[in-house]
Backbone as a ProteinNet text record, in pm:
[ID]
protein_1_A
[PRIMARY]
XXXXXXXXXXXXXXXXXXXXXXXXXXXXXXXXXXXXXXXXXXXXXXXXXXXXXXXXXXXXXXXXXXXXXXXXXXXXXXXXXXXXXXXXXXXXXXXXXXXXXXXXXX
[TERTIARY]
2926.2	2880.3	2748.2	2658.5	2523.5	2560.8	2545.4	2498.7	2370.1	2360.1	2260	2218.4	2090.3	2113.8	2024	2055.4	1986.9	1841.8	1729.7	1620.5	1639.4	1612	1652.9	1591.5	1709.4	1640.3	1539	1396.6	1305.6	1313.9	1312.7	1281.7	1178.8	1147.5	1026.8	991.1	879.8	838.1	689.1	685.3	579.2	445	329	225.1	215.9	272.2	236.9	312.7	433.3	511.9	456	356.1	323.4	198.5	119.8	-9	26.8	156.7	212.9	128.3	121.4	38.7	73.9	45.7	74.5	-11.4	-23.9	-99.1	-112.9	-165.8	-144.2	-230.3	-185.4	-221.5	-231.2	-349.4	-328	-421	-296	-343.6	-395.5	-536.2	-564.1	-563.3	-456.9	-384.1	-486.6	-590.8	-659.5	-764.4	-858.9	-942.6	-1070.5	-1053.3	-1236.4	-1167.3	-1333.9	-1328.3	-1257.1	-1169.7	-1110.7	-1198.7	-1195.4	-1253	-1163.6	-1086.3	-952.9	-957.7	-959.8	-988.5	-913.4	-896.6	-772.4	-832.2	-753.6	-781.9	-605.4	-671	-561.3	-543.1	-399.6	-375.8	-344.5	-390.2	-351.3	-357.5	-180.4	-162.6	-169	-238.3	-264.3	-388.8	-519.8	-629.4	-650.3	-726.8	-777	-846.8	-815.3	-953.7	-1057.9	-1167.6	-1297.3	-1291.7	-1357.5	-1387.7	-1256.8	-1363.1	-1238.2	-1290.7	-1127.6	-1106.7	-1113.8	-1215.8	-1271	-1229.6	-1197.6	-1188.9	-1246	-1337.2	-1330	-1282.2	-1214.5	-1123.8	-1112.1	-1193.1	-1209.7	-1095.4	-1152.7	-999.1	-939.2	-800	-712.3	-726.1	-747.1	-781.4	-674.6	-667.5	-613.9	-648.5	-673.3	-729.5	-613.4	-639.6	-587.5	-668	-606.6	-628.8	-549.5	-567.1	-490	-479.1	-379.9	-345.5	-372.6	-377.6	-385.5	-288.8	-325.4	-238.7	-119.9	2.8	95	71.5	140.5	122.9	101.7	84.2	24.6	-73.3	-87.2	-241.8	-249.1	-377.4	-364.7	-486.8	-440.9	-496.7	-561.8	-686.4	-733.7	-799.1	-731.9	-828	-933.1	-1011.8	-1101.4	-1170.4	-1191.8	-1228.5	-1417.8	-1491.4	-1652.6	-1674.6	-1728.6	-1817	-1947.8	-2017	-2227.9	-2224.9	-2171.6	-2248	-2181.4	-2075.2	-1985.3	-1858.4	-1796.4	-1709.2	-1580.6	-1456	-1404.4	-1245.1	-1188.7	-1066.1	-968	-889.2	-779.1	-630.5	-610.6	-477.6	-514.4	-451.3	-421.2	-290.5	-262.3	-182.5	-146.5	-16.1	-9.2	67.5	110.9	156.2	190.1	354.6	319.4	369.2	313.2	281.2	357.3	448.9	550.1	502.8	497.9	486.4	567.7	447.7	549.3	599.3	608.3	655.7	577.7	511.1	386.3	398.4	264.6	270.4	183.4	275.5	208.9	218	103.4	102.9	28.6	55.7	-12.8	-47.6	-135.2	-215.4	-219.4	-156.1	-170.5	-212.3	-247.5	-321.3	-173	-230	-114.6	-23.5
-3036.9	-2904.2	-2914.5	-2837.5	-2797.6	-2715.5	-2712.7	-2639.8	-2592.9	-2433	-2393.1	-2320.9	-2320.6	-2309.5	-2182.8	-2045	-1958.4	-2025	-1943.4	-1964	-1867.9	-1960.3	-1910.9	-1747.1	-1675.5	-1542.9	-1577.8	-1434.9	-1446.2	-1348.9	-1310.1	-1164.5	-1139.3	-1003.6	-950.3	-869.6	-896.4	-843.4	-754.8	-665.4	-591.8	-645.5	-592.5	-648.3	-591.1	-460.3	-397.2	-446.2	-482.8	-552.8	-670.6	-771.3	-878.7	-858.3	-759.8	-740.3	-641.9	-630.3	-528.4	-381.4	-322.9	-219.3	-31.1	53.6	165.2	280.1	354.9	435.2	573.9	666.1	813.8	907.5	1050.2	1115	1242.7	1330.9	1425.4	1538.2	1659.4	1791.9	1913.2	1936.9	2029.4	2190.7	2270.8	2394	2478.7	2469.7	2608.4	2621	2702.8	2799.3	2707.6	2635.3	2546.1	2408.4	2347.4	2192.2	2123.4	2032.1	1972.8	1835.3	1805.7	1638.1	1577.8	1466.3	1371.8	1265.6	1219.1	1090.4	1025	896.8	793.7	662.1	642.6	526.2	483.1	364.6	300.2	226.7	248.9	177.1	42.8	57.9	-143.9	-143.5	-160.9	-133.2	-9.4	-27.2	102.2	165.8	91.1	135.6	142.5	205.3	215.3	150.5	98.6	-12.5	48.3	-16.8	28.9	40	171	203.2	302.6	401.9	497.3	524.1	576	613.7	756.2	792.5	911.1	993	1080.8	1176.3	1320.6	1354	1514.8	1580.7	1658.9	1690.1	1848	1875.2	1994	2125.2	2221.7	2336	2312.9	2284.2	2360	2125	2081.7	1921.6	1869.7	1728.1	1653.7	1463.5	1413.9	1251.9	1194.9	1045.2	922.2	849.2	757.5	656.4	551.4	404.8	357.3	147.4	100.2	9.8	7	93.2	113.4	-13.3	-106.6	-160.6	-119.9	-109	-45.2	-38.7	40.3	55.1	234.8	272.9	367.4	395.4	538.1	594.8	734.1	767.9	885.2	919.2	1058.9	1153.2	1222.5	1336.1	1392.2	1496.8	1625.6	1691.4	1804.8	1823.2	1891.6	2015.2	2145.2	2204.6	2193.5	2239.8	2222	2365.1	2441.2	2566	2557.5	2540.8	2593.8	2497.8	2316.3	2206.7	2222.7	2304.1	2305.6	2251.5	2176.5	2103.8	2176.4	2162.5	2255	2177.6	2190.2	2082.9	2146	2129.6	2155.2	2149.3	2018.6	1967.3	1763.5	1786.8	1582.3	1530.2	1465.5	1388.4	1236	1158.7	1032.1	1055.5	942.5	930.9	745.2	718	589.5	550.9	429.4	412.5	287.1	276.2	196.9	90.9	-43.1	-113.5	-29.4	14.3	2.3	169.1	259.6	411.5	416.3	509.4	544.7	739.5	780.1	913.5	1007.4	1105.3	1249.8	1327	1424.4	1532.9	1663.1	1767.7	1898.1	1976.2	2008.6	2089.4	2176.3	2326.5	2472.5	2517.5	2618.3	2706.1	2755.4	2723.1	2780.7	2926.2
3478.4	3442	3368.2	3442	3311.4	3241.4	3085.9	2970.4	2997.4	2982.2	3028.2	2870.4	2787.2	2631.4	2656.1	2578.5	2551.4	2462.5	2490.5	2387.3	2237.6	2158.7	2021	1963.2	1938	1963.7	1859.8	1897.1	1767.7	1727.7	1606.3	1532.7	1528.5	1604.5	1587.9	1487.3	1415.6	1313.5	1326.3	1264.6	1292.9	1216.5	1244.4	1178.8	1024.6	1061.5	934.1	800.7	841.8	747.4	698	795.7	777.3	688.1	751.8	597.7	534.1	524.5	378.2	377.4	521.4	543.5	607.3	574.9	693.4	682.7	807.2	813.9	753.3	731.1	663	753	766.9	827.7	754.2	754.7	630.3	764	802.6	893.2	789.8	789	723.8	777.3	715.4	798.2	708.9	610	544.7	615.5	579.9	640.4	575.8	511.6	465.3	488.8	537.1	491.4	377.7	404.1	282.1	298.8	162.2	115	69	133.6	73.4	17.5	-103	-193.2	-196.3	-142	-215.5	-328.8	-438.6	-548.5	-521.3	-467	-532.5	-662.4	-698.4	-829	-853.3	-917.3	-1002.9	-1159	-1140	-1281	-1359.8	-1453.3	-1560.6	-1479.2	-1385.3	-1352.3	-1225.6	-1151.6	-1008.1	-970.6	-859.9	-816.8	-738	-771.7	-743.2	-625.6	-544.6	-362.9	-346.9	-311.3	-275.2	-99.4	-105.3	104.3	108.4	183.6	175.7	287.6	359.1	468.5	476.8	538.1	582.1	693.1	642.4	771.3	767.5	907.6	896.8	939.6	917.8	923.5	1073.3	1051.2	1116.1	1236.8	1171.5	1236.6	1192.3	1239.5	1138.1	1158.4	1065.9	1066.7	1008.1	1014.8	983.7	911.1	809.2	800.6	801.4	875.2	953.1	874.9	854.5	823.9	669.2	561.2	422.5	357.6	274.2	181.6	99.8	85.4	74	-114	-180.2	-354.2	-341.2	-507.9	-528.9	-539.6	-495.7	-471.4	-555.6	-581.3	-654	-545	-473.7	-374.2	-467.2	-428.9	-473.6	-372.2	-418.6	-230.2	-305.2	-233.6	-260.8	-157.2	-185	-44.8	-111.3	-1.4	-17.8	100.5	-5.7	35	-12.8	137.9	63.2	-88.5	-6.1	-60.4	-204.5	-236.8	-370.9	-337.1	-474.8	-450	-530.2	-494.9	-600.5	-583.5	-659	-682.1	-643.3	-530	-504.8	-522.6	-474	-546.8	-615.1	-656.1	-729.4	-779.3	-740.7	-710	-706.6	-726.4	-721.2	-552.1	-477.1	-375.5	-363.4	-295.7	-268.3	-171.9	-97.3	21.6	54.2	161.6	142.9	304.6	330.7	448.7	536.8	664.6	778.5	802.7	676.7	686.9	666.1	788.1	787.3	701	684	577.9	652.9	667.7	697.2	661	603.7	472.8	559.3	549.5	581.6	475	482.1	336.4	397.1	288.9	300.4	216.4	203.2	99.8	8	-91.8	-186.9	-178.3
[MASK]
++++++++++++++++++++++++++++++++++++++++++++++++++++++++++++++++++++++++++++++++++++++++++++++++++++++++++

């Protein structure tokens, strides 16, 4: 008799798990341009370089393979080159579950 040997299963693992990463998606449902800020945190402080998006009414963007931790969002709408503060926020971002947020007008 041949023994015929299965190949050793492999577990597949995703990438995102492997660079501890996932994507976010933020649909802007109001009537103006929104401006979307991300800082991520470290520690007590934010690290320098923020992830920026404009995303115009009624759109919606990504940003795609983000380092997983907390972030403090910051949205902003911009009328005639003025900036004006919308909502702020912490948010955190877990490998692999990726994040989708819809912004409405209050």
């Amino acid at each position: 008799t041949i023994l015929v040997s299965e190949p050793p299963a492999t577990k597949r693992v995703d990438s995102c798990a492997i660079k501890n990463t996932t994507d976010i998606c933020i649909k802007n449902s109001t009537g103006k341009p929104l401006l979307v800020s991300f800082f991520r945190r470290n520690g007590n402080l934010y690290e320098p370089g923020t992830l920026s998006l404009k995303i115009l009414p009624k759109t919606q963007e990504c940003l795609y393979e983000l380092k997983s931790g907390v972030y403090k969002i910051k949205l902003e709408t911009e009328e005639n080159g003025v900036k004006t503060s919308f909502r702020e926020g912490e948010i955190k971002l877990t490998a692999c579950e990726n994040f989708y947020k819809e912004i409405e007008n209050d």
